[in-house]
C-alpha positions as CSV (number, residue, x, y, z in Angstrom):
1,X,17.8,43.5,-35.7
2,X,20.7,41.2,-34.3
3,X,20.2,43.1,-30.8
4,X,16.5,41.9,-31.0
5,X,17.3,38.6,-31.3
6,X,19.9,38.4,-28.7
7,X,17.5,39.9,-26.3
8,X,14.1,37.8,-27.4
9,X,16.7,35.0,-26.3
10,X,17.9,36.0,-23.1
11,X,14.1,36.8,-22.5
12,X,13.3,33.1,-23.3
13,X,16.1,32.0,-21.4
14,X,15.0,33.7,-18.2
15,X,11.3,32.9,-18.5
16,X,12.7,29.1,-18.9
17,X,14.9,29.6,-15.9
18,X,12.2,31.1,-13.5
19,X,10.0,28.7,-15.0
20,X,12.0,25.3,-13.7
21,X,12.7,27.4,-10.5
22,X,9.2,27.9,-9.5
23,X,9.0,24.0,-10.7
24,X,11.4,22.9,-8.6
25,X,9.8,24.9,-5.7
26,X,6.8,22.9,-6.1
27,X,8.1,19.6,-6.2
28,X,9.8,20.5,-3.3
29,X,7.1,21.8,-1.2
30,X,4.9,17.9,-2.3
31,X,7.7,16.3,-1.0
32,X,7.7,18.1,2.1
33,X,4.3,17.5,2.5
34,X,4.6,13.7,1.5
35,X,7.0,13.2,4.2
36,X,5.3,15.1,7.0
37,X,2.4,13.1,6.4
38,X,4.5,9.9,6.6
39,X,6.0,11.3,9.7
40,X,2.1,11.3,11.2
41,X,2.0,7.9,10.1
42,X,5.6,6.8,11.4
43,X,4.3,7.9,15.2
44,X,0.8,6.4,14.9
45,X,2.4,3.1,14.2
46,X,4.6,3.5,16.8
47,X,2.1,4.7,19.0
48,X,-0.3,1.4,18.2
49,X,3.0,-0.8,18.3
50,X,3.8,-0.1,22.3
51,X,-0.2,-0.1,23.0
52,X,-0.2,-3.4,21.5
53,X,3.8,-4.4,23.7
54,X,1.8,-3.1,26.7
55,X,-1.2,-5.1,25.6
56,X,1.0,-8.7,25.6
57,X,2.8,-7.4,29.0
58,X,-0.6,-7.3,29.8
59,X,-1.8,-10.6,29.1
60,X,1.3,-12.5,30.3
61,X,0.8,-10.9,33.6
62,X,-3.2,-12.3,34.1
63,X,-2.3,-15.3,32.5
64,X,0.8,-16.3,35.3
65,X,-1.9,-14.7,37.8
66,X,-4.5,-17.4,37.2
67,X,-1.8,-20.0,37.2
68,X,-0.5,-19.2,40.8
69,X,-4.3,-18.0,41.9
70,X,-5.3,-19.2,45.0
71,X,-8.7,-20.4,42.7
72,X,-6.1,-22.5,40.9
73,X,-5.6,-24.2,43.7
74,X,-8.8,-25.2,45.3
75,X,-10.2,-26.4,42.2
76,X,-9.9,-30.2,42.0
77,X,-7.1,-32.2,40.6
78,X,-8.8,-33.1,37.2
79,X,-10.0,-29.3,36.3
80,X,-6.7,-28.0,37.5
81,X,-4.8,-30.4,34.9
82,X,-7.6,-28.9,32.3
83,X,-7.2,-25.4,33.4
84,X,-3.3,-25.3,33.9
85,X,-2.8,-27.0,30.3
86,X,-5.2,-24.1,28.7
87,X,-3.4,-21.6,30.4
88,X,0.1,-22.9,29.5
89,X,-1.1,-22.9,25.8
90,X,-2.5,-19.2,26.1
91,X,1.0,-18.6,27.8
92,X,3.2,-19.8,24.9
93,X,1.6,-18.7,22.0
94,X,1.5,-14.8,23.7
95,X,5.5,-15.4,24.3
96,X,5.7,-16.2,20.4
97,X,4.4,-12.8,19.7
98,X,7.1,-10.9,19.1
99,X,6.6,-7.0,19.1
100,X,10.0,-4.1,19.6
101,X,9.8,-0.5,19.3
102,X,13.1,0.5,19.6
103,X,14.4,3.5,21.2
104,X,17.2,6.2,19.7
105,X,19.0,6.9,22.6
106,X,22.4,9.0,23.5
107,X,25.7,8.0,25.5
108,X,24.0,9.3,28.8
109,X,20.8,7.8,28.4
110,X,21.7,4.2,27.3
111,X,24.0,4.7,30.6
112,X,21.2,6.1,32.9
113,X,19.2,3.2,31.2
114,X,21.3,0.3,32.4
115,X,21.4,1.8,35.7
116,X,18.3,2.3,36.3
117,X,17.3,-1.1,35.2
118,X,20.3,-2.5,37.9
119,X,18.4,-1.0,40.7
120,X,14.9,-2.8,39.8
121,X,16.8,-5.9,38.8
122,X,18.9,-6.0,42.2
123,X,15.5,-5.5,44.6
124,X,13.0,-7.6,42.6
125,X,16.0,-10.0,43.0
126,X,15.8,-9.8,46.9
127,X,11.9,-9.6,47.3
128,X,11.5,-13.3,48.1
129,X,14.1,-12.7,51.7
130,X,12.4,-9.2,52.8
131,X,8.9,-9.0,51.0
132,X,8.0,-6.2,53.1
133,X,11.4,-4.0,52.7
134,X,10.9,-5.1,49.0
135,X,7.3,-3.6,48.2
136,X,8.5,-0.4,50.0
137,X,11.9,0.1,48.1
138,X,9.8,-0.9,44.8
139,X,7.2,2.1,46.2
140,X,10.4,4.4,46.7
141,X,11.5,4.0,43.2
142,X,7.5,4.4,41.4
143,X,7.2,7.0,43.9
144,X,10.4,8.5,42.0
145,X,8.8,8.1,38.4
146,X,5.5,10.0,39.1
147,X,4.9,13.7,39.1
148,X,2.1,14.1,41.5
149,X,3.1,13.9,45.2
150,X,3.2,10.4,46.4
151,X,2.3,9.0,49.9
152,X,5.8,7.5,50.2
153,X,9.4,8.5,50.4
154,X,10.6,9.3,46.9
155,X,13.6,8.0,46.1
156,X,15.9,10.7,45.4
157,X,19.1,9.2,43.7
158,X,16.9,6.9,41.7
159,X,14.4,9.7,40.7
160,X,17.7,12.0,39.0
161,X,18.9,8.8,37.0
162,X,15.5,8.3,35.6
163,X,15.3,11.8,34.6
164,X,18.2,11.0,33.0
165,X,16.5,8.5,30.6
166,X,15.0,8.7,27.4
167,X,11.4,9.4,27.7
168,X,10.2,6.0,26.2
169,X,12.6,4.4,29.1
170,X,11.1,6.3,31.6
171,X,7.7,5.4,30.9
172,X,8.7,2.0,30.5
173,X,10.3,1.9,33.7
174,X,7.4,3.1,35.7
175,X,4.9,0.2,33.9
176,X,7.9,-2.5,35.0
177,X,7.6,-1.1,38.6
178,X,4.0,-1.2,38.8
179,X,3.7,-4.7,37.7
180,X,6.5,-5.7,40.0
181,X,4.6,-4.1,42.8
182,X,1.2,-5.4,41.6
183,X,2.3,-8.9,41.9
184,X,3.9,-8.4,45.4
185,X,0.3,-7.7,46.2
186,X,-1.1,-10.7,44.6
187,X,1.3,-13.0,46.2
188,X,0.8,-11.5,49.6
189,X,-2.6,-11.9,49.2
190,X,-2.5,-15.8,48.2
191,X,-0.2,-15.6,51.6
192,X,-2.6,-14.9,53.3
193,X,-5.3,-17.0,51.7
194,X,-3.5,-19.8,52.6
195,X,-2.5,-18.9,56.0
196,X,-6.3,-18.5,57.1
197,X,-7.2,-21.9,55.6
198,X,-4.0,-23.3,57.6
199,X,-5.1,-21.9,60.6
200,X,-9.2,-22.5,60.1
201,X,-7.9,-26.0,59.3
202,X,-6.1,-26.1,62.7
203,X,-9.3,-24.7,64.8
204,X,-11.3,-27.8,63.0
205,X,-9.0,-30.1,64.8
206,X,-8.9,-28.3,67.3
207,X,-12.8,-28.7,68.2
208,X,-12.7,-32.5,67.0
C-alpha cells in the first residue's frame, strides 16, 4: 500500500515535470515568433528610414540646382529676390530634418570606410582646377561600384577598398558619386549657357 503511494507520486511528479516542460517549450517557441516578427519590422523601418535619407539627399540636391540654374538667373531682379528667398526657406527647414540609420560595422570596414570616403573627398576637392580630369576620375570610381560593365576605365584599387565596405557604405558611396557627377553636368551645362549668351552678346555688337 505504501509502494502505491510512493509511486502514484512519482507518477504526479513526472506528469507535472513534463507538463511545465512542454510549457516552457511553448512560451519559448511565442517568443521566437514575437521576435522574428519584430525583426521584419526592425528592417522595414530601416528600409523606409534610408528611402526617406535618400529622399532629403534628394530634395537638397534640386533645391541648390534651382538656386544656381541658369533660369535663376535670367529671371528679373525682383522675382529672383522672391524666388531665392522661397528656396532658401525650402533649403533650411529640409537641413532641420534630421534622419541616421546607422551602420554596425567591423575594424576593416570602418577602415576601408574612411578610405574610401578620402578618395571622393580629395577629387571633389580638386574639381573646380581640372573639371574635365575631375568628372572622369569621379566616372573611374562609379565605374568601380557597379556590377555591369561600364563604358569607362574602372578604377581598380578604389573598386577592392569598396568591396571592402560594409554593404550599406557601399551603396551609399555609389549614390554620393552619382550626385557628385550629376552636378558636374549641371554646372557644365550652365557653362555653357552662359558662354553662348557671352558670345551671342558679342555677335550683337559686333553687327551694330
Amino acid at each position: 500500500m505504501a509502494q502505491a503511494k510512493i509511486d502514484a507520486k512519482m507518477n504526479d511528479a513526472s506528469k507535472g515535470k513534463f507538463s511545465r516542460t512542454l510549457s516552457m517549450a511553448d512560451r519559448s517557441g511565442r517568443l521566437l515568433e514575437s521576435l522574428d516578427q519584430i525583426e521584419i519590422r526592425v528592417e522595414a523601418l530601416r528600409e523606409e528610414a534610408t528611402a526617406m535619407e535618400q529622399e532629403r539627399e534628394c530634395l537638397l540636391e534640386m533645391i541648390q540646382s534651382i538656386q544656381n540654374s541658369q533660369e535663376m538667373r535670367s529671371v528679373c531682379d525682383g522675382e529672383r529676390e522672391e524666388l531665392s528667398l522661397t528656396a532658401s526657406r525650402l533649403l533650411g527647414r529640409t537641413l532641420m530634418v534630421s534622419i541616421s540609420v546607422d551602420t554596425i560595422r567591423n575594424d576593416q570596414q570602418e577602415e576601408a570606410l574612411k578610405k574610401a570616403t578620402a578618395i571622393i573627398d580629395e577629387i571633389a576637392g580638386k574639381v573646380l582646377e581640372d573639371m574635365e580630369g575631375g568628372r572622369k576620375r569621379l566616372q573611374a570610381l562609379h565605374a568601380a561600384c557597379v556590377t555591369d560593365a561600364p563604358p569607362v576605365p574602372v578604377d581598380q584599387k578604389f573598386q577592392s577598398v569598396v568591396i571592402s565596405c560594409a554593404l550599406e557604405d557601399q551603396k551609399k558611396i555609389k549614390r554620393r558619386l552619382e550626385t557628385l557627377i550629376r552636378n558636374m553636368d549641371n554646372a557644365e551645362k550652365t557653362i555653357q549657357i552662359m558662354d553662348n549668351q557671352k558670345v551671342d552678346h558679342s555677335s550683337l555688337n559686333n553687327g551694330k
